[in-house]
MMTF fields as JSON, N, C-alpha, C and O atoms, coordinates in Angstrom:
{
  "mmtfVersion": "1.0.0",
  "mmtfProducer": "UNKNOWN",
  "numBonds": 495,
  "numAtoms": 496,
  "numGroups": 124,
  "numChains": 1,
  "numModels": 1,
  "chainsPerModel": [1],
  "groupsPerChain": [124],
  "chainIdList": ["A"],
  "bondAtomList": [4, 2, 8, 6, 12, 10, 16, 14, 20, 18, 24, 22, 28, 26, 32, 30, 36, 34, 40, 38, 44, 42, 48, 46, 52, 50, 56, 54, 60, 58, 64, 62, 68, 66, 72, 70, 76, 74, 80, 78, 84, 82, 88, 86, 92, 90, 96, 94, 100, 98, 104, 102, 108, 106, 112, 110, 116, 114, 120, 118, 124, 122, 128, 126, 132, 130, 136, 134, 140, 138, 144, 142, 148, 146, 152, 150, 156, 154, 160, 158, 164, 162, 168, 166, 172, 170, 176, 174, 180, 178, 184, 182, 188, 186, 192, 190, 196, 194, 200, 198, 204, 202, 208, 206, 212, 210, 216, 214, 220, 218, 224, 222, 228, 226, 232, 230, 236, 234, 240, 238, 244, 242, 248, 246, 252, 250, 256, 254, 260, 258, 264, 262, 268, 266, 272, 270, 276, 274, 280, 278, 284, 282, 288, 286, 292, 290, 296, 294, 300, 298, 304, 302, 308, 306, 312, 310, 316, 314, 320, 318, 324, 322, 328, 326, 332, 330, 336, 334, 340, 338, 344, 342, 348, 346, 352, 350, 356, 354, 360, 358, 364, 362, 368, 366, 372, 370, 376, 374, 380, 378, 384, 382, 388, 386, 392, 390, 396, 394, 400, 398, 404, 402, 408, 406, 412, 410, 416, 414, 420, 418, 424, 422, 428, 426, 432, 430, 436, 434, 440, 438, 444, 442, 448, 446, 452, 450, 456, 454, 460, 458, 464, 462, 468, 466, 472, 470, 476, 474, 480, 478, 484, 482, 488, 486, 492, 490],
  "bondOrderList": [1, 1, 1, 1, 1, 1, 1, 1, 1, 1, 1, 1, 1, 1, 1, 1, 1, 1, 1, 1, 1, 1, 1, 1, 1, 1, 1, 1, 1, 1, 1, 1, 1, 1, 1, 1, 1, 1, 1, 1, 1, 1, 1, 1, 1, 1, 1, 1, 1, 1, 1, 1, 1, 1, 1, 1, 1, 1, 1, 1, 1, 1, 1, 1, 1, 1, 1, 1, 1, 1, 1, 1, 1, 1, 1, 1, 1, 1, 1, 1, 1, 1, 1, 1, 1, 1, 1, 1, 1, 1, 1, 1, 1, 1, 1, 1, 1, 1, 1, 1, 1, 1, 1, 1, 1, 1, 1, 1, 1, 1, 1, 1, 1, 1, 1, 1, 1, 1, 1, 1, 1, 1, 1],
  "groupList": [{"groupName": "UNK", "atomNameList": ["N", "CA", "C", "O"], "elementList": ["N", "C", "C", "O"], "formalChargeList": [0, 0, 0, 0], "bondAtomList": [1, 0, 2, 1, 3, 2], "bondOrderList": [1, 1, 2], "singleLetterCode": "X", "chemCompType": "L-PEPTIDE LINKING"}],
  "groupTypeList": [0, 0, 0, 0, 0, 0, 0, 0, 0, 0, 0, 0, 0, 0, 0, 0, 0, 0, 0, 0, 0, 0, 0, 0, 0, 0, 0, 0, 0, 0, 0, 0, 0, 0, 0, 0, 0, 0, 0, 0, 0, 0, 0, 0, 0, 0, 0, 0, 0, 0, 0, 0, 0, 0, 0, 0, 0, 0, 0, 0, 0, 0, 0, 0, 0, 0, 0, 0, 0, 0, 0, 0, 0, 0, 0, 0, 0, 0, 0, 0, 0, 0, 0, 0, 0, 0, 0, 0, 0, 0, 0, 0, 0, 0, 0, 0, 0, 0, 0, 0, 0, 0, 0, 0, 0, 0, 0, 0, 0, 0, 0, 0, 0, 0, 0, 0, 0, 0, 0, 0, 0, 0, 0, 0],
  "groupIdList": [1, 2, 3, 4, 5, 6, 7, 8, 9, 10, 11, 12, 13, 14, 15, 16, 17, 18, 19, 20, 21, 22, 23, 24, 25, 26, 27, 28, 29, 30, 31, 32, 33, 34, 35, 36, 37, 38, 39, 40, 41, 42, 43, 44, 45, 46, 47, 48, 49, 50, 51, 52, 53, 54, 55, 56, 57, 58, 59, 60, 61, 62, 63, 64, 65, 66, 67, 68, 69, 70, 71, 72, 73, 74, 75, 76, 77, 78, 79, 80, 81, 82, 83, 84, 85, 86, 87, 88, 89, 90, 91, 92, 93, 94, 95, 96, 97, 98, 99, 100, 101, 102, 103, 104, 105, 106, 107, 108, 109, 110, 111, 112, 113, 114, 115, 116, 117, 118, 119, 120, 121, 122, 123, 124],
  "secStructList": [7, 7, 2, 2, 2, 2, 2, 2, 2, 2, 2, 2, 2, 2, 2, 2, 2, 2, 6, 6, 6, 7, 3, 3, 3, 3, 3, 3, 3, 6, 6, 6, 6, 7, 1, 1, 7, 1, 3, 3, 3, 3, 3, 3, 3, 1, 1, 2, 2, 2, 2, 2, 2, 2, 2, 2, 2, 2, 2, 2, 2, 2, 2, 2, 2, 6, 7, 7, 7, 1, 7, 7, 5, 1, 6, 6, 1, 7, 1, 3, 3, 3, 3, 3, 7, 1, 1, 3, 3, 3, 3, 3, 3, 3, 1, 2, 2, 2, 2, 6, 6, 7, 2, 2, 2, 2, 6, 6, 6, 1, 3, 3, 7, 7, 4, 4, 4, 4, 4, 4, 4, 1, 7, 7],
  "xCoordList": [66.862, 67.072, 65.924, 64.79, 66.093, 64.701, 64.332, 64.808, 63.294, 62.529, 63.074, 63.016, 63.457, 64.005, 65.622, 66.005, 66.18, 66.844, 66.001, 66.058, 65.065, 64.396, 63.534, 63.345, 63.211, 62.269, 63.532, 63.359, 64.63, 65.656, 66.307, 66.689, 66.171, 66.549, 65.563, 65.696, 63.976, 62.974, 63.19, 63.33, 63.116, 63.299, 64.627, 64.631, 65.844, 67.017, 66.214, 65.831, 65.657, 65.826, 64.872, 64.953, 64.008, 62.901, 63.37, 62.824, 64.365, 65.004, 66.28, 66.614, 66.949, 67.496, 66.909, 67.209, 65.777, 64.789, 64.573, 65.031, 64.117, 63.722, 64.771, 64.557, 66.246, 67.069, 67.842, 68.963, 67.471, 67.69, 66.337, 66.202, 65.351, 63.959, 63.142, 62.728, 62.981, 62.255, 60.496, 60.218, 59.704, 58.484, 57.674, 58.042, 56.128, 55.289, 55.702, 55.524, 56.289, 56.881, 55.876, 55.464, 55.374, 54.715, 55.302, 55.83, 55.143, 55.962, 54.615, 53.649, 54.629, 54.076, 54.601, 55.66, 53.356, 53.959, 53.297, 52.223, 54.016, 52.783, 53.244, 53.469, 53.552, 53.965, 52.719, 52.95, 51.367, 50.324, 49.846, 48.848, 50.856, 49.567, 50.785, 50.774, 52.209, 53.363, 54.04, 54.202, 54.499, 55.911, 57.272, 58.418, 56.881, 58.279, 59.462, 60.6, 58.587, 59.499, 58.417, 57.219, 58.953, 58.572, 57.891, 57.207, 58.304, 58.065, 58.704, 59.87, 57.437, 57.666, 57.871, 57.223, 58.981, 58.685, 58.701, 59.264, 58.012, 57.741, 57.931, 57.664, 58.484, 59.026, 59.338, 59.827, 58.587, 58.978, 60.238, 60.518, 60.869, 61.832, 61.336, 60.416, 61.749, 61.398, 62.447, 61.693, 63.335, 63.728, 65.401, 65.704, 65.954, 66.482, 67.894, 68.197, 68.637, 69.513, 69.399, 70.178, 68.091, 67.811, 67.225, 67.19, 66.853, 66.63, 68.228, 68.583, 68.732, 69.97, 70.663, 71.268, 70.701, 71.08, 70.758, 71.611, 69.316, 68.458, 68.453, 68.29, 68.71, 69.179, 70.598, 70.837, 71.61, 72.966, 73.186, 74.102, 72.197, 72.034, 71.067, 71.569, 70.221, 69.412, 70.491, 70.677, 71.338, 72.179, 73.388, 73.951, 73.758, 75.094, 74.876, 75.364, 73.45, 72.543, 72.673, 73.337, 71.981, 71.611, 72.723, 72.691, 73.817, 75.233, 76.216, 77.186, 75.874, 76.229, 75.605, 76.309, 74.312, 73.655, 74.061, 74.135, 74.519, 74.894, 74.125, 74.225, 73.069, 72.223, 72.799, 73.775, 72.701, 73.391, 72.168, 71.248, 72.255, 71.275, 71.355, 72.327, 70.519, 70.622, 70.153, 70.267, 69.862, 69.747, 69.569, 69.584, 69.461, 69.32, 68.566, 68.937, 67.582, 66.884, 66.993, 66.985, 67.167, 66.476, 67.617, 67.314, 68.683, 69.204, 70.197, 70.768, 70.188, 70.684, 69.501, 69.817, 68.132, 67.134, 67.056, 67.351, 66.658, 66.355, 65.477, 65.552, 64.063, 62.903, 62.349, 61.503, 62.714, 62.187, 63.409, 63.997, 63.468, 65.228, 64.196, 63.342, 64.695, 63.991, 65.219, 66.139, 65.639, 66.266, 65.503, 64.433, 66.264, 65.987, 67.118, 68.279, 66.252, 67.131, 66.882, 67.566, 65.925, 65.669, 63.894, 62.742, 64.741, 63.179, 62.749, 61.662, 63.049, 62.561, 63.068, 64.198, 61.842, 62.04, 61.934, 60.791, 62.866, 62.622, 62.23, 63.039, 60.943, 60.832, 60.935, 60.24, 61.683, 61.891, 61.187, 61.759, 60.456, 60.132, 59.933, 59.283, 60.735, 60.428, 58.908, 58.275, 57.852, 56.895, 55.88, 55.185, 55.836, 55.432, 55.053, 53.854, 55.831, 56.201, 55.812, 56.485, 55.349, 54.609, 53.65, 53.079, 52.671, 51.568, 51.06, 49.985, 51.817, 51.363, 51.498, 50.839, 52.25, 52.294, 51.198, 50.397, 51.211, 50.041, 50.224, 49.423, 51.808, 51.879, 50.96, 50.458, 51.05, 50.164, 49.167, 49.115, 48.255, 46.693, 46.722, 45.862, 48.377, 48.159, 48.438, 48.152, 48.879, 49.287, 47.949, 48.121, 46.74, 45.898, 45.711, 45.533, 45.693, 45.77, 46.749, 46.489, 47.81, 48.943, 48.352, 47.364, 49.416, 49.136, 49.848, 50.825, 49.569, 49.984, 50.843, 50.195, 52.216, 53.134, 53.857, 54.888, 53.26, 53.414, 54.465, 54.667, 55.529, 56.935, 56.364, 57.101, 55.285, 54.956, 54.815, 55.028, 54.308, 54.183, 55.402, 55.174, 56.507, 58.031, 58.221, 58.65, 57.618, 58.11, 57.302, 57.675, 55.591, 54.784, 54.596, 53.607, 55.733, 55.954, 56.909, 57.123, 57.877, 58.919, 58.828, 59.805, 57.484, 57.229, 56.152, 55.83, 55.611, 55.03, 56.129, 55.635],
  "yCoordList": [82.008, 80.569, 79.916, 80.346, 78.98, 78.399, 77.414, 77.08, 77.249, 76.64, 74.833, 74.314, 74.454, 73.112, 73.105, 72.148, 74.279, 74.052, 73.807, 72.894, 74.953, 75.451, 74.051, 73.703, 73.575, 72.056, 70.972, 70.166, 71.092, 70.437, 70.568, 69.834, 71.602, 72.519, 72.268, 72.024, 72.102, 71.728, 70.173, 69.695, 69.703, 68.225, 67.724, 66.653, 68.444, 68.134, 68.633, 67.718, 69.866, 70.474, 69.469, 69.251, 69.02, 68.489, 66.666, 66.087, 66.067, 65.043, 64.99, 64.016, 66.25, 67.061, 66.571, 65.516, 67.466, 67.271, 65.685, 65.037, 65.22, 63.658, 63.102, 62.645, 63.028, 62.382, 62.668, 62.159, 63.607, 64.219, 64.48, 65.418, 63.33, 62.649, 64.152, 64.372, 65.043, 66.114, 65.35, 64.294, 66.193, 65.64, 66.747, 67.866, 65.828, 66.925, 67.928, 69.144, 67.249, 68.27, 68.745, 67.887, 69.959, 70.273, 71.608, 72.611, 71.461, 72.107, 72.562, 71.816, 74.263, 75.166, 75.799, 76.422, 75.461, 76.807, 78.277, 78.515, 79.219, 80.333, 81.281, 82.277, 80.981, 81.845, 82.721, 83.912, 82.341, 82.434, 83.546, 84.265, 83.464, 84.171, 84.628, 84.144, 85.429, 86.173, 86.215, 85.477, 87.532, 88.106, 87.379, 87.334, 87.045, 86.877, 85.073, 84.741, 84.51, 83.572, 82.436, 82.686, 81.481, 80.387, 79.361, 78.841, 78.989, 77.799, 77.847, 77.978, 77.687, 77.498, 75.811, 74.922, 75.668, 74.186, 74.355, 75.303, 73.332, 73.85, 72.295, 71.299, 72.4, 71.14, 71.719, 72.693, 70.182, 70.279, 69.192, 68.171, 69.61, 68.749, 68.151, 68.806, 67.093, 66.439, 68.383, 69.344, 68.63, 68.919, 70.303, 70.201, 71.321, 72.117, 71.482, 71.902, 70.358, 69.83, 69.102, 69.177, 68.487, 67.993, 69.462, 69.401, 70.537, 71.448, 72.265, 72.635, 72.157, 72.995, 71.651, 72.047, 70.61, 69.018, 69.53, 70.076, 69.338, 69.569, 70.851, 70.885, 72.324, 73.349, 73.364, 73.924, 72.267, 72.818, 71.819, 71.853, 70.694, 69.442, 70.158, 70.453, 70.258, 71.533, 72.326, 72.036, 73.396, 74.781, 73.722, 74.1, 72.537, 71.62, 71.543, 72.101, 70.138, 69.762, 70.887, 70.723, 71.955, 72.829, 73.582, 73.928, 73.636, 74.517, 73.418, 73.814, 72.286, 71.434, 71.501, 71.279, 71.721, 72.377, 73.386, 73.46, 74.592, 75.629, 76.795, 77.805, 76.377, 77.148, 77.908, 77.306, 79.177, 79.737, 80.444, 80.991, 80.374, 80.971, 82.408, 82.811, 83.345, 84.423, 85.076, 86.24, 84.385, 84.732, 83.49, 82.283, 83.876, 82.894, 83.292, 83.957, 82.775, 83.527, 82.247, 81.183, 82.76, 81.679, 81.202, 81.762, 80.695, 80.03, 79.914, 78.914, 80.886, 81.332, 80.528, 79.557, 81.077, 80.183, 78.918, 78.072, 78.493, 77.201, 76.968, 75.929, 77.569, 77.297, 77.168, 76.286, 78.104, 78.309, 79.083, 80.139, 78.16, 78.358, 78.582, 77.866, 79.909, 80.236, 80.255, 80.726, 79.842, 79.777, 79.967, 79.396, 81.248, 82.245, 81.357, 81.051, 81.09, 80.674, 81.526, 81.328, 82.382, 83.203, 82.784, 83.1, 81.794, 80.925, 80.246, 80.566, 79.833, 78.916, 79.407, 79.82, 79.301, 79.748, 78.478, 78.125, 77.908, 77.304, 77.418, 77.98, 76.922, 77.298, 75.988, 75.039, 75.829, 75.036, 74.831, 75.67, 74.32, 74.805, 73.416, 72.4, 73.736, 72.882, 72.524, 73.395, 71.276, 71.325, 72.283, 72.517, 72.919, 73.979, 75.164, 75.44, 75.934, 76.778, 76.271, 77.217, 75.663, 75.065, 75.074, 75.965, 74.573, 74.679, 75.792, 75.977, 76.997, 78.297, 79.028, 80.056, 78.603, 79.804, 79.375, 80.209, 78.551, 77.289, 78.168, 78.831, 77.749, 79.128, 77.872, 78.104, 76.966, 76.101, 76.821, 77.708, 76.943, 77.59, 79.386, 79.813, 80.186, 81.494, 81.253, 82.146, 80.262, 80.182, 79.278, 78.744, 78.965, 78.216, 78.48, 77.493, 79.798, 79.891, 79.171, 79.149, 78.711, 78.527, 76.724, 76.037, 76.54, 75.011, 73.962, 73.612, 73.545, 72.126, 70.922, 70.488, 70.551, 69.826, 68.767, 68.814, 67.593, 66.61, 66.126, 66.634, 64.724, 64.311, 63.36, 63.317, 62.732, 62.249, 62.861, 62.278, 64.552, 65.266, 65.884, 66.602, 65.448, 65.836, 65.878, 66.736, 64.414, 64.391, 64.951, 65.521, 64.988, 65.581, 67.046, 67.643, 67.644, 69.062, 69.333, 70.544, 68.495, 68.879, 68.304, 68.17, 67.995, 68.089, 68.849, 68.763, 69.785, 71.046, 72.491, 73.6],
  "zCoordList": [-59.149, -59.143, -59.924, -59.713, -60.752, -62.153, -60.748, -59.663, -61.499, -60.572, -59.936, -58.821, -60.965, -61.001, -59.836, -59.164, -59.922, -58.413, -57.274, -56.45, -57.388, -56.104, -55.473, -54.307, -56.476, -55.896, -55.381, -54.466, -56.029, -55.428, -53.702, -52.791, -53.924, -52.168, -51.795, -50.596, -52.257, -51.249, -50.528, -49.402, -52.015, -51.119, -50.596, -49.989, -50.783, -49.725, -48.848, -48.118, -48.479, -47.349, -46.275, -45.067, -47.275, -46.53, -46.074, -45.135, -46.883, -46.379, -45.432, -44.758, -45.508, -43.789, -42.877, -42.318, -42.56, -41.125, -41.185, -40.244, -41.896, -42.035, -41.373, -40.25, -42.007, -41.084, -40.38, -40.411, -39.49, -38.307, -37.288, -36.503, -37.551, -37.257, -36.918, -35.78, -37.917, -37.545, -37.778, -38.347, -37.208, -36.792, -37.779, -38.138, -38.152, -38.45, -39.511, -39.44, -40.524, -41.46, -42.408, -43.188, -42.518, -43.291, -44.409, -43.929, -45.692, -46.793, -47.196, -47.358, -47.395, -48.072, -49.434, -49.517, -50.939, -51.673, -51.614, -52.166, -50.912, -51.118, -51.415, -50.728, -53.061, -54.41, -54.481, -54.691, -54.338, -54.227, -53.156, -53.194, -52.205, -51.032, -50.594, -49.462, -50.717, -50.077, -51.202, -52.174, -50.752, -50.843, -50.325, -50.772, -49.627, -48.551, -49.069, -48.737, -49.808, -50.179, -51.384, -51.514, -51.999, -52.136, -52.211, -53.092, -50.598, -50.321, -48.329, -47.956, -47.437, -46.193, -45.982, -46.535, -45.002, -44.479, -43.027, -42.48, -42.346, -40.851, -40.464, -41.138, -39.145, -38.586, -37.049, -36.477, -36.738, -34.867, -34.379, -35.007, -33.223, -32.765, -31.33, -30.839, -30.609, -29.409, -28.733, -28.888, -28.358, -27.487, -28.763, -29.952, -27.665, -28.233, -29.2, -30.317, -28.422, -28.884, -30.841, -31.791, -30.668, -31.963, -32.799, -34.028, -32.23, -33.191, -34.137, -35.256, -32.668, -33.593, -34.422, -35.418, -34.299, -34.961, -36.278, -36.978, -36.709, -37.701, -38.468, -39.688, -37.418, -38.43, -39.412, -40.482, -38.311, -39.151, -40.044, -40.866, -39.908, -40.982, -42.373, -43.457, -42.164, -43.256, -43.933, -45.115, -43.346, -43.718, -44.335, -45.362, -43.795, -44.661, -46.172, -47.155, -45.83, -47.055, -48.249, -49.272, -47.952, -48.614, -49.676, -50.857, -48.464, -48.931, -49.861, -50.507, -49.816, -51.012, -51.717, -52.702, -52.171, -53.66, -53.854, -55.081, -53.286, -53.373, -53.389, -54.084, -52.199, -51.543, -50.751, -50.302, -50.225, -48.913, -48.126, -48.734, -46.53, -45.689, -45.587, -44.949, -46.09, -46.394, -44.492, -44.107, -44.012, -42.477, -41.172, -41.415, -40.255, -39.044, -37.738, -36.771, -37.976, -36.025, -35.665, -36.285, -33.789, -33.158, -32.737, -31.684, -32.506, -32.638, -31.233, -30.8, -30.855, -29.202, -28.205, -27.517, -28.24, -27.529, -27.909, -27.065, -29.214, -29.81, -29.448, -28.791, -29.498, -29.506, -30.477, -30.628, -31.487, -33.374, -33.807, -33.576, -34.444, -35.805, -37.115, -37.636, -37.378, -38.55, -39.336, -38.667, -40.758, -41.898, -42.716, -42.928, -43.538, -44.802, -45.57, -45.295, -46.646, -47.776, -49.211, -50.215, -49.145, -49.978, -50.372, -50.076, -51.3, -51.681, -50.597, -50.115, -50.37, -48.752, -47.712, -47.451, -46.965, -45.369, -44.22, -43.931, -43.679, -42.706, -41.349, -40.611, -40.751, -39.801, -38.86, -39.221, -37.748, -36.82, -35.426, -34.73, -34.788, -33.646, -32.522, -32.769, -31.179, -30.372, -30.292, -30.889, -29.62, -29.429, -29.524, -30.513, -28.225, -27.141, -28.032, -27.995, -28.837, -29.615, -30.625, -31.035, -31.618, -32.839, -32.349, -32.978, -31.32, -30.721, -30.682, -31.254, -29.877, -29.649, -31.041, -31.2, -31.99, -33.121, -34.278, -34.701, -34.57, -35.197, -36.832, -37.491, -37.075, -38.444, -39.745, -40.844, -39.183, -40.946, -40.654, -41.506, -39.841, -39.465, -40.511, -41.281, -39.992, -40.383, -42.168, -42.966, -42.494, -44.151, -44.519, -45.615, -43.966, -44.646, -45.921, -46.635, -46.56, -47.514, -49.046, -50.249, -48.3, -48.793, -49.513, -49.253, -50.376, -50.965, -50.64, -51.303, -49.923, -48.698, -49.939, -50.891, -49.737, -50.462, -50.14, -49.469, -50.684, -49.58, -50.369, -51.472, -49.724, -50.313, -51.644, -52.629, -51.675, -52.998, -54.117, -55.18, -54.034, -54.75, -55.89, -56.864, -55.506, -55.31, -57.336, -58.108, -57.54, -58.854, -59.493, -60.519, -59.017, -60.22, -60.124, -60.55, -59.464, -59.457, -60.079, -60.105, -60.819, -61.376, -62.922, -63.659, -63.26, -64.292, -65.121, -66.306, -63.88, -64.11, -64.622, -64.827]
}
């Protein structure tokens, strides 16, 4: 996928959670520091109902660009809904569970991407 989709699926993905009032959204690129994808976005919900809200609002969003979720955890408990999108990994997590996993802390390494940043990354 060129890169100019992939920043597109970031910021749907990341205006998903937004209006489906996800909290604390923080977007990682760590092309830099993993294997495993992209670009992390991490987002908390008040409670389990707005998490699964926010995952199948994310997996809609997404599947109208013509993104598809290459996997799904979580989603039976709804404590942390993890979505594999290939390039992006979503991670979801009630309160409680964002607290205890503190994954921005384990990606410090990673390069912190805030929604203003949106355009002057897509002219890199």
């Amino acid at each position: 996928m060129d890169r100019q989709k992939q920043l597109a699926a970031l910021k749907t993905a990341y205006k998903a959670i937004d209006d489906k009032m996800g909290d604390e959204v923080v977007m990682l690129d760590i092309r830099e520091v993993s294997i495993l994808a992209e670009y992390f976005i991490i987002a908390s919900a008040n409670n389990s109902n707005q998490l699964k809200a926010i995952s199948e609002h994310v997996q809609e969003k997404l599947a109208a660009l013509g993104v598809r979720t290459r996997s799904i955890e979580g989603v039976q408990s709804a404590r942390w809904i993890l979505l594999d999108f290939g390039h992006i990994i979503v991670h979801l997590f009630c309160r409680e569970e964002r607290e205890y996993y503190r994954l921005e802390r384990l990606w410090g390494d990673a390069e912190l991407i805030r929604p203003e940043d949106f355009e002057l990354l897509e002219t890199v």
